[in-house]
Structure formats: C-alpha cells, structure tokens
C-alpha positions in Angstrom: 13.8 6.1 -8.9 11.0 7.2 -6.9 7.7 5.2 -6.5 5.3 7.2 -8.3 8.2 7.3 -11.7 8.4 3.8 -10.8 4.8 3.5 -11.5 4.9 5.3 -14.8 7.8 3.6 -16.2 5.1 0.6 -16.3 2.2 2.0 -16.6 1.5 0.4 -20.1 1.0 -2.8 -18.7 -1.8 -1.7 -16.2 -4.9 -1.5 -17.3 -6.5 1.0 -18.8 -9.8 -0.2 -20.8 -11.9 -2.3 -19.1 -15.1 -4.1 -20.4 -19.2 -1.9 -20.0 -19.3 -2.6 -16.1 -23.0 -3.5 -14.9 -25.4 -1.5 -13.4 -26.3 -1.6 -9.7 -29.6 -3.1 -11.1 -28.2 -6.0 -13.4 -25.6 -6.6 -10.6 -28.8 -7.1 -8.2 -30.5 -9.2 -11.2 -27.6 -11.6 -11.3 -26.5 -11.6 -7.5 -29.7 -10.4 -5.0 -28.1 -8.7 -2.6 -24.6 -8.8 -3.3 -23.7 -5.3 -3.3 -26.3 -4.2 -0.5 -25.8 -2.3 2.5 -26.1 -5.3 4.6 -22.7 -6.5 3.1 -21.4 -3.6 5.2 -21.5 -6.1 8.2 -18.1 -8.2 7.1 -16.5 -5.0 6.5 -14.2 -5.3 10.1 -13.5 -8.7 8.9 -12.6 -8.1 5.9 -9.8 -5.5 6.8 -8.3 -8.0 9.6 -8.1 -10.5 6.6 -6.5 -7.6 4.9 -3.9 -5.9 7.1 -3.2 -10.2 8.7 -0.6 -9.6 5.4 2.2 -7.6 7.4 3.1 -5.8 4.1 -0.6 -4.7 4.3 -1.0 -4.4 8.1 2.5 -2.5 8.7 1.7 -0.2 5.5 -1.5 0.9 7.2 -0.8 0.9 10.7 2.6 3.4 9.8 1.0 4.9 7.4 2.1 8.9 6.9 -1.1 9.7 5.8 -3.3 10.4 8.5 -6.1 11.9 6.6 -6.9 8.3 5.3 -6.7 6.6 9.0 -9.7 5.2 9.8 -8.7 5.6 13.4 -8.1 9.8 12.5 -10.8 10.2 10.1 -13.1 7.4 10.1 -15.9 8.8 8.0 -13.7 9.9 5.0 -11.8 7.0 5.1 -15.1 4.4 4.7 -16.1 7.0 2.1 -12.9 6.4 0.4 -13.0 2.5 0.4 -16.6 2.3 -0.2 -16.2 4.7 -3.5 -13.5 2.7 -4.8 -15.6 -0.7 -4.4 -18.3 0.9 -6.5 -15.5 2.4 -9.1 -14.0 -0.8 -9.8 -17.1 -2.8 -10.2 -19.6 -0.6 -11.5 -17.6 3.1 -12.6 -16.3 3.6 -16.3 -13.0 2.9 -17.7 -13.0 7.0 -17.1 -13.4 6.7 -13.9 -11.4 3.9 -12.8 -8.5 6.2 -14.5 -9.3 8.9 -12.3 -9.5 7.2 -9.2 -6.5 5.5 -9.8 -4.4 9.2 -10.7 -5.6 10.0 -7.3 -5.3 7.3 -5.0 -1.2 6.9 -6.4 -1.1 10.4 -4.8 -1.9 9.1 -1.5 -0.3 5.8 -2.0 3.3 7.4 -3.1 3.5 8.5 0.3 3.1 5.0 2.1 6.2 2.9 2.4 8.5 1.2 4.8 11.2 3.1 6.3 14.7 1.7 8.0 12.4 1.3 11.2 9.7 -0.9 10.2 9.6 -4.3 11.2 8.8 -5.4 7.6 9.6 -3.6 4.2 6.5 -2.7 2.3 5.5 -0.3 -0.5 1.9 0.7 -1.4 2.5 -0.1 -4.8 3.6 -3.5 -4.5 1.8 -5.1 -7.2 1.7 -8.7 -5.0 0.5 -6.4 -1.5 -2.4 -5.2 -3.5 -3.5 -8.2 -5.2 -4.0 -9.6 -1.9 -6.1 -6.7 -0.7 -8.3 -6.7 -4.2 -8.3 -10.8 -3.3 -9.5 -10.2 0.4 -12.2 -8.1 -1.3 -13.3 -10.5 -3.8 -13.7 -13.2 -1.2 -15.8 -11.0 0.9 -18.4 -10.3 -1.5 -18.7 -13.9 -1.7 -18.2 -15.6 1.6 -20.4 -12.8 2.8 -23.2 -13.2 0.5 -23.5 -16.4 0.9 -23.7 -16.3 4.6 -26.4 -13.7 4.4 -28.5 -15.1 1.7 -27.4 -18.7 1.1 -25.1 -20.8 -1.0 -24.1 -19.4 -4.9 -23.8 -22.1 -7.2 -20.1 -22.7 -8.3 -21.2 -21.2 -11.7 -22.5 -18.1 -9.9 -19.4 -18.0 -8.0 -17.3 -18.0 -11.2 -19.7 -15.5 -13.5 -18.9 -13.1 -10.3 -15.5 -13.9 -9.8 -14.8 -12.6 -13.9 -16.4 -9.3 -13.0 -14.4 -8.7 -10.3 -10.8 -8.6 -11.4 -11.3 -3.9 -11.6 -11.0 -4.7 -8.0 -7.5 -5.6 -8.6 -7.0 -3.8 -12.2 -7.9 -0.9 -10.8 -4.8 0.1 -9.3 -1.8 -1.7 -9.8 -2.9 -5.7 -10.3 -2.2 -6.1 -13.9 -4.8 -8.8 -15.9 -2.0 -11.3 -15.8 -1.2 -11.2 -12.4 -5.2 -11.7 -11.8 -5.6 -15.8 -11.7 -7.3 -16.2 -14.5 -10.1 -18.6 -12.7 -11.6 -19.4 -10.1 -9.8 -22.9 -9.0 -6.8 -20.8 -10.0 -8.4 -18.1 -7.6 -8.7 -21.0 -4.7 -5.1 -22.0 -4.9 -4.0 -18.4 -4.6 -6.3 -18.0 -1.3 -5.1 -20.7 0.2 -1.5 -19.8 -0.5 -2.1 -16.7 0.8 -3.8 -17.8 4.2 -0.5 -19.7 5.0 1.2 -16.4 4.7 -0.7 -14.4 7.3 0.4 -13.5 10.5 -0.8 -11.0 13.4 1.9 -9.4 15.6 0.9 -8.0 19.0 1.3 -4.4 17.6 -1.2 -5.1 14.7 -3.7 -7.3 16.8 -3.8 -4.0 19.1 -4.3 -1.9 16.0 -6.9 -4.4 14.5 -8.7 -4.7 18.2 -9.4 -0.8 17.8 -11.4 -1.5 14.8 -13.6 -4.4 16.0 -14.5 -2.9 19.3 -15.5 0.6 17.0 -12.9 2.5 19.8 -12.3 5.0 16.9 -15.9 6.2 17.0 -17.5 8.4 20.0 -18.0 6.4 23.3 -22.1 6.4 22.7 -21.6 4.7 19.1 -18.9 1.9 20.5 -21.6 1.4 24.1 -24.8 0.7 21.5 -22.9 -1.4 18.5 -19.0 -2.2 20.1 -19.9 -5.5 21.3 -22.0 -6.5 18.2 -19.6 -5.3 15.7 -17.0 -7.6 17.5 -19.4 -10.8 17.7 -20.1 -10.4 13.6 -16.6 -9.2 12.9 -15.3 -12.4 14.6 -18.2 -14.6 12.9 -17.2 -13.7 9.8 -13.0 -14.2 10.4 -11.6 -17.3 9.1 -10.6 -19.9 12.0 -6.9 -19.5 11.9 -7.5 -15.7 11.8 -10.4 -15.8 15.1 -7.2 -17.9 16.8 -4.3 -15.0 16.1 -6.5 -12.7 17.0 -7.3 -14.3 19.9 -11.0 -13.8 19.7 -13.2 -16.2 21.8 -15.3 -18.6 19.8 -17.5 -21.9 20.2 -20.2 -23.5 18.9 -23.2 -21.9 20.8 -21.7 -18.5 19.1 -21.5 -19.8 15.9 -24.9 -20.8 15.8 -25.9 -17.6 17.1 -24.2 -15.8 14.4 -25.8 -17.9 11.6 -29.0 -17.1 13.3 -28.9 -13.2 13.5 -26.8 -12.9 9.9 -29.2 -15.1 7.6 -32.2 -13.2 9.7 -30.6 -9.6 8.4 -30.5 -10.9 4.8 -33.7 -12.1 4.7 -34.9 -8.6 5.8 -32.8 -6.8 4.0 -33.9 -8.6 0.4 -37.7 -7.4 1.7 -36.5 -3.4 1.2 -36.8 -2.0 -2.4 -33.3 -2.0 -4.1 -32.1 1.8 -4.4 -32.4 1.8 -0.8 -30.9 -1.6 -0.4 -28.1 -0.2 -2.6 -28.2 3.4 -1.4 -24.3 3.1 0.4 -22.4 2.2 -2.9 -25.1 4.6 -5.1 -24.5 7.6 -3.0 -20.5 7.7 -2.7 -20.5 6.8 -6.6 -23.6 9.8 -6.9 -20.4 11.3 -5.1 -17.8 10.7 -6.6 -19.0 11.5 -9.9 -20.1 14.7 -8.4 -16.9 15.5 -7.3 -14.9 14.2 -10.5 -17.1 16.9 -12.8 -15.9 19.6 -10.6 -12.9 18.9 -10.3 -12.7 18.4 -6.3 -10.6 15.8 -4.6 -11.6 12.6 -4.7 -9.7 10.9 -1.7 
C-alpha cells in the first residue's frame, strides 16, 4: 500500500472541521505580539529543535524534493512554512483542507529508503506531532522572551488554539495532548529523544550561519542569526550542537531580544503582522485561481 492510499484509508479520523479560527487582530488582542514579524527571529531555532528528531532531521536532510529545500530554494520554502503557520491558526476549515491536499503531494514523496540511517516517513503521525509540538513551543517560549512572561492561563487559552498546527495535516485531535500539563510531559518526553548526528549538525550549521543565502546577506546578518539562533536553543540542544555559550552571552541575548520586542510592539499592527498577512493575502490568492500552493 502506498503512503498517500495509506493516508486515505484513514482519512476519516483526521480532521476535517475545525472551530471559527481568530483574526490576526483578536489573536494580537489576546497575545500582543505573538504572531509578529519579530517572532521570525527563533525561526533557526525552532527548526534545529525540529530536525534534533532524526525521523524529522533525516526526512529533511534526504529529502527528494528539492524544490522545498531551504538550502535549494530558500525563499519558496519560508513562504511555504510561513503560509502553513498562518493556515492552521488563522485560515478556514476550507483552507486548511486545501493545504493539506497539497502538502500530501509533496510529502508522499519523502521517506526513508534501504540507505538511510533511520527509517522515516513524512506521514508519520508521531514525526509530525513533534514538528506541530516544536511549533507550539516556539510561539510561546519566544513570546515570552521578547515581551515577557504569559500567565499559565494565557499559556493554556493559547495552547487550545493551537492544536490546527498539528490537525492540520496528519495529528489527529486524540493524538493532540489534550492540556497543557499533558502538553509538558509530552515535551519533556520528547527532549530525551533528540539527538544530533555529525551529518545533521553540518546540515543544521548551514542554516544558522545563513550559508544558503548570497555571501553579502550571510557577511551583514550570519553572525547574528547564529548568536539568537543559539540564544533561543534549549541547553541540551546549544551542547549537541556544539555551539559556544556562557553567561556574558546570555545576558547579551536577553538584552538585544526584549529591546526588539519592545520596538516592535511601538509599530502599528498590520505592519507588525504584515509576514503571516501577506503569504495568507497569498495563498488565498493563489487557492482562487487555482495555482499551486507549495
């Protein structure tokens, strides 16, 4: 049975209604800041936390489909994860639909073969809830690090809107812990799990240092994206990366990140917003017309 037929013969117990989703505004009413551009600055982090899964990290680093490398095609590939962050938490029921018909396509073609290290399938239910699971802790740990601490009911009120991160795709409701201390005990389950071969650390090095962009873009922001991509790592991930780290820099990065969301809160909200507004501007666009939308 192939992967995608696989995928159908269980697709009724996916997903497919999910409650009104909130506006960019009300999301901004209830969580300043949380889904600004600003957020943007975990982003390296958040994938090393990501692909530190070997399922994960082997499934992208072999991946057969080179036109969503980030290392290949680095603009349509952010497009592609930023869209389906502002599908899952802010598109329609619709839309989520649609963007899950199309991301299967892509995702049928990314699985282990008799030479990988580890076996791995894109549409490994357990693979992607820790993916939708890195993401959900990002919007969080990051937010709070930019604007300050969210109360634990805060934390929780979010944490029920987020689960389309998972739903989306293959995560069904069930397999989404259904709290957040439930939540907690899965994320610290699933720290114990990680682990960085040398291939992947080289793969995940590319990424921090920007070497996938031109040589003037990694000379004026290389080193910086590094210093806030290793800021905002967990411990045991800074130490199998093998990223220097001390006190003096950590300091430094509480410094320079709480200073950006402070400014950032001072700029009106569309243009706060504008990175998640225009790819889902986009992805409507492309949706009506029937153009690809990966």
């Amino acid at each position: 049975m192939t992967a995608q037929a696989s995928l159908e013969s269980r697709s009724t117990r996916l997903e497919h209604e999910w409650p009104t989703p909130p506006t960019p505004k009300e999301l901004d009413n209830r969580f300043p800041g949380i889904f600004d551009g600003a957020m943007l600055l975990a982003g390296g982090a958040n994938i090393i936390l990501q692909l530190a899964l070997p399922g994960v990290g082997y499934g992208v680093a072999e991946s057969r489909v080179k036109s969503g490398s980030i290392l290949h095609h680095p603009i349509k590939r952010s497009r592609t994860t930023f869209t389906y962050l502002a599908v899952a938490m802010m598109g329609t029921s619709e839309e989520k639909l649609a963007y899950r018909k199309a991301v299967n396509r892509s995702h049928a073609q990314v699985h282990s073969t008799d030479a990988s290290p580890v076996k791995y399938n894109a549409f490994d239910e357990n693979l992607q809830m820790w993916v939708a699971a890195c993401l959900y802790w990002g919007f969080v740990d990051t937010h709070q690090k930019l604007h300050g601490p969210m109360t634990r009911q805060e934390q929780e009120d979010f944490y029920q809107l987020a689960h389309p991160l998972g739903t989306t795709l293959q995560v069904r409701q069930e397999t989404w812990p259904k709290d957040l201390e439930a939540f907690e005990q899965y994320w610290q389950d699933g720290l114990k799990q990680l682990h960085i071969d040398e291939r992947i650390r080289d793969y995940l090095m590319m990424i921090a240092d920007l070497k996938f962009l031109s040589p003037v873009t990694r000379f004026l922001f290389g080193r910086f994206n590094r210093f806030v991509t290793t800021g905002f790592l967990p411990p045991e991930l800074r130490e199998q990366m093998k990223l220097d780290w001390n006190d003096k820099k950590q300091r430094r990065f509480e410094r320079t990140v709480r200073t950006i969301g402070r400014l950032s809160l001072l700029m009106p909200r569309v243009i706060r917003q504008a990175p998640y507004n225009l790819v889902l501007w986009d992805f409507r666009h492309r949706l009506k017309k029937g153009k690809p939308l990966v």
